[in-house]
ROKE-183138 format. One line per field, with one value per residue (C-alpha): residue number from 1; x, y, z. Coordinates in steps of 0.05 Angstrom, whole numbers. Layout:
BEGIN
num = (NUM	...)
u = (X	...)
v = (Y	...)
w = (Z	...)
// end
This chain:
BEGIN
num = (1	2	3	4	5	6	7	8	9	10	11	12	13	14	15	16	17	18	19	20	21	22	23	24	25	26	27	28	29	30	31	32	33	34	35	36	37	38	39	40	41	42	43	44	45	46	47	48	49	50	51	52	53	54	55	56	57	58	59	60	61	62	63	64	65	66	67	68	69	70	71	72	73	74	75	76	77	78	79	80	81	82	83	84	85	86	87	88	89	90	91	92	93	94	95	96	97	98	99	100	101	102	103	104	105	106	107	108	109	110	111	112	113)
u = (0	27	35	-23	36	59	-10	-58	-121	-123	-169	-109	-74	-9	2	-26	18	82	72	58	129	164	128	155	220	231	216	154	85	34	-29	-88	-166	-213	-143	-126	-52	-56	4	67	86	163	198	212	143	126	182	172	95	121	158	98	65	20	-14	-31	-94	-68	-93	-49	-83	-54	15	28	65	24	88	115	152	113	117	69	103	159	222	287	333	282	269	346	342	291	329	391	362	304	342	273	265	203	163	98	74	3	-33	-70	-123	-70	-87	-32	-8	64	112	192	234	289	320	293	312	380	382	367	424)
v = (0	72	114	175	232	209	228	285	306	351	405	403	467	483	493	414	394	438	393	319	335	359	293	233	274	255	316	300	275	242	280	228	240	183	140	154	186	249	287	297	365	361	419	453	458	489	543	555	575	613	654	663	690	629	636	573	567	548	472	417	416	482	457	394	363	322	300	255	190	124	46	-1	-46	-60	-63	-42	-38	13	52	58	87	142	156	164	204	251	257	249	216	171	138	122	41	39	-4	14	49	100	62	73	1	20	68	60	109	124	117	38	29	52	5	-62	-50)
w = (0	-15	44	35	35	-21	-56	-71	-101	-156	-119	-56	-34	-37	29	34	-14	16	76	44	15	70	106	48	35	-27	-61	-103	-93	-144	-160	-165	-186	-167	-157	-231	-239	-281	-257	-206	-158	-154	-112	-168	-196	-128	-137	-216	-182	-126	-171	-226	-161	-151	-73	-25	-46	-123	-124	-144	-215	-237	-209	-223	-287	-333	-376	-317	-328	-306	-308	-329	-279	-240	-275	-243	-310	-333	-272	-272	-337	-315	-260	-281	-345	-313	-242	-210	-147	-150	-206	-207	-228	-257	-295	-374	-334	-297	-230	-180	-169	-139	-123	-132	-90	-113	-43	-40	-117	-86	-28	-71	-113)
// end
């Protein structure tokens, strides 16, 4: 099961968001309607909106990135490959229908090697 700070709704609040981040600290969340993935909130989304004067109250769907990398299953050799490429820090696993099925870390990816 994914932990819930890894996850938010598209109609959450930056300020929720701020603090699911600070919470998983691995500087991203996934943004999830009706447990479908349609986007991620990296740190640096947060600042890009910060600086395009963006308040707290901006919700996750204005934020987030909807050209994020993703697995249709769990594959090390080609999460390794997205890692090492996009320099993100977690990747989403869902199935044809965008269901969340899994999360890799790249902190656990890491500690399996």
């Amino acid at each position: 099961m994914i932990p819930e700070y890894f996850l938010v709704h598209k109609n959450e609040q930056l300020k929720s968001i701020i603090e699911k981040i600070v919470i998983n600290s691995h500087r991203a969340v996934i943004v999830v309607d009706k447990k479908k993935v349609i986007g991620l909130i990296s740190e640096g989304d947060i600042l890009k909106s910060l600086v395009y004067k963006k308040d707290l109250n901006a919700t996750a769907s204005t934020l987030m990135n909807k050209s994020f990398k993703f697995l249709n299953k769990k594959d090390n050799t080609e999460a390794k490959k997205i890692f090492k490429k996009y320099l993100c820090s977690l990747i989403p696993v869902v199935n044809s229908e965008m269901i969340l099925q899994d999360l890799i870390t790249l902190d656990k990816f890491l500690a399996e090697l």
